[in-house]
N, C-alpha and C positions, 0 to 999 in steps of 0.2 A: 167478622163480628156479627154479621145480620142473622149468618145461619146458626151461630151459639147463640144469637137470642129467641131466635125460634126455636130451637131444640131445648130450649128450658121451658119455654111456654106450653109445647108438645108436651115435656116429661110430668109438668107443672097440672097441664089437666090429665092425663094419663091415672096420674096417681093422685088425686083429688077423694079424698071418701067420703065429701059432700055432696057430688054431682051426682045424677043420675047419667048409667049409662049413654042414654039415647041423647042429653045433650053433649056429654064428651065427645061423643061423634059428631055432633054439631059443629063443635068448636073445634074440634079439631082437623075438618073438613074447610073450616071456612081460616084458619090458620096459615093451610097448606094453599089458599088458594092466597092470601094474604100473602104468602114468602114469597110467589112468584110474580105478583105485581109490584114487592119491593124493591126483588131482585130489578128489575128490570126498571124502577125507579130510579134504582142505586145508578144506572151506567151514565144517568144526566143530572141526578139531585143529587150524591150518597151521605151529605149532611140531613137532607130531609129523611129521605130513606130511616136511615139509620135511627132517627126521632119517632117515626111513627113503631118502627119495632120495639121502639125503648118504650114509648108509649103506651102498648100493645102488652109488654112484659110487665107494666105495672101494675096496669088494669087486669089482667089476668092475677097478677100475686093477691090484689087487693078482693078479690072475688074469690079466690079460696083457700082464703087465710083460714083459721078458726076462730079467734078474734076479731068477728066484723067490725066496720067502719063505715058504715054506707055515708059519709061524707068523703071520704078518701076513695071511697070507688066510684064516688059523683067527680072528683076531683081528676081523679086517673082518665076516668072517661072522657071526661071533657077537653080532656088535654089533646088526648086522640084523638077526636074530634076536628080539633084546634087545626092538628100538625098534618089532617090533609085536605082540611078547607082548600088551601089556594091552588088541590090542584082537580078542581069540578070538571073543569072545563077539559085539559089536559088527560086525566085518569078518573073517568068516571067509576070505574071496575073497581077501582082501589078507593075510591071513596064509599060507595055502596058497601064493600066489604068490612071495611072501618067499622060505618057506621053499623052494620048488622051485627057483628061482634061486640061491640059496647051495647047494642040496645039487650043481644043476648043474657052477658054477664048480668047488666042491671035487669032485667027482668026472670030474672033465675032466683031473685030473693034470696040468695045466697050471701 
């Protein structure tokens, strides 16, 4: 389930004709590094695991919808945010990641 949800996120900015290039690359560099601290999340959480990529897939829909909502992409981010708070301590790599991909999205104006 984690890696259909990252290959929608992938496809999701891939074919985005809001973004510019050079953040697609962005995001979808910091995606790729996102699957493999989830993977590797999943083998002792896969309930959390699984949340932050859900997370992750909202916040990315809600960022290149055409119909923005920048309260729903406050709302998506936050959640992501949320879902790897408890683990700073544990996974710092995947919480910096988290957090750079949500500050991306929201500061893309998008």
């Amino acid at each position: 389930m984690i890696d259909e949800t990252i290959s929608r996120i992938e496809n999701r900015i891939k074919n985005s004709t809001l973004m510019q290039e050079g953040n697609k690359g962005e995001l979808l560099k910091l995606v790729a590094d996102l699957k493999g601290e989830i993977t590797e999340l999943s083998k002792t959480h896969p309930a959390h695991a699984e949340s932050i990529a859900g997370f992750t897939d909202i916040s990315s829909h809600e960022a290149v919808r055409d119909d923005k909502h920048a309260d729903l992409l406050k709302l998506s981010s936050d959640g992501l945010l949320a879902s790897v708070r408890e683990f700073e301590q544990s996974h710092p790599r995947l919480v910096s990641i988290a957090n750079t991909i949500s500050n991306t999205l929201s500061n893309m104006g998008i």
